[in-house]
C-alpha positions as CSV (number, residue, x, y, z in Angstrom):
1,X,-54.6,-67.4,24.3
2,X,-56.0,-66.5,27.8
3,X,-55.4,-67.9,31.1
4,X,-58.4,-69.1,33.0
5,X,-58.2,-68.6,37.0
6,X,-58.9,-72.3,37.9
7,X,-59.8,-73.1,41.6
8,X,-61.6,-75.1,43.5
9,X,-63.5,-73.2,46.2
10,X,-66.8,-75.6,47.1
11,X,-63.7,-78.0,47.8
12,X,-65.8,-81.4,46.4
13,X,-64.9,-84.3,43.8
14,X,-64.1,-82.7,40.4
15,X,-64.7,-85.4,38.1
16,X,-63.3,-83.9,35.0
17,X,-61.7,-80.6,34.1
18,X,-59.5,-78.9,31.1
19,X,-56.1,-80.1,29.6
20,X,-54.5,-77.3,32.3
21,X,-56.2,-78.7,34.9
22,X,-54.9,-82.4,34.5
23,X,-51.4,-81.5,33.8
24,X,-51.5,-79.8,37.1
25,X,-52.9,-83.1,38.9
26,X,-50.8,-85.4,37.4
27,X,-47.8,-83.5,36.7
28,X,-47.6,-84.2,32.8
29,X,-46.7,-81.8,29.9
30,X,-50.0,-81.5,27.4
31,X,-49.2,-83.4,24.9
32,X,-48.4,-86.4,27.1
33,X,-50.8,-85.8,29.0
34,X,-53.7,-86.1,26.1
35,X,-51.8,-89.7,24.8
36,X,-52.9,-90.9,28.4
37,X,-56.2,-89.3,28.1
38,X,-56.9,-90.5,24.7
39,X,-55.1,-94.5,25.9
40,X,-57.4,-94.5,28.9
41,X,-60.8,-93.3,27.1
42,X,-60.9,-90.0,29.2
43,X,-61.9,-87.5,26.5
44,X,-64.4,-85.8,26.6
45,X,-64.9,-82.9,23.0
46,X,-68.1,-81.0,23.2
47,X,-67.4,-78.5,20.1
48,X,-64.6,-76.8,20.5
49,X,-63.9,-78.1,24.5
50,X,-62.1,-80.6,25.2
51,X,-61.9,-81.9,28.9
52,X,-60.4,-85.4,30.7
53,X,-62.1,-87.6,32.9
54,X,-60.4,-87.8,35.9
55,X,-62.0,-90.7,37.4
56,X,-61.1,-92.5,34.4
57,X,-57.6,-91.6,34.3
58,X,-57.0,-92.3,37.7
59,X,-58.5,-95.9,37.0
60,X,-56.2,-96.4,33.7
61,X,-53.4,-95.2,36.3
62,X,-53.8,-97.6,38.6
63,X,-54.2,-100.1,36.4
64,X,-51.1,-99.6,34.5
65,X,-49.0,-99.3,37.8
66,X,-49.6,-102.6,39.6
């Protein structure tokens, strides 16, 4: 499998992005990481891709932290 360079250089709001990607944010492992995804309705499968919602992760976060 390759690695994909990931970077933000426009520096704006990235509302979603790949499994590596949200690991990276949130400092999960993948699989845990797509059990929080999948519990907050933050997946996102167009053929083969599969990216998270961040914004709705985030929201699902907060909620379960208060």
């Amino acid at each position: 499998m390759q690695k994909r360079a990931i970077n933000n250089e426009n520096d704006f709001n990235i509302k979603s992005g790949r499994i590596e990607q949200a690991c990276a944010r949130y400092g999960l492992g993948r699989n845990t990481m797509r059990k929080v995804a999948e519990e907050a309705g933050a997946e996102i499968k167009v053929g083969k891709c599969y990216l998270i919602n961040f914004s709705k992760v985030d929201a699902y976060l907060d909620a379960i932290s208060e």
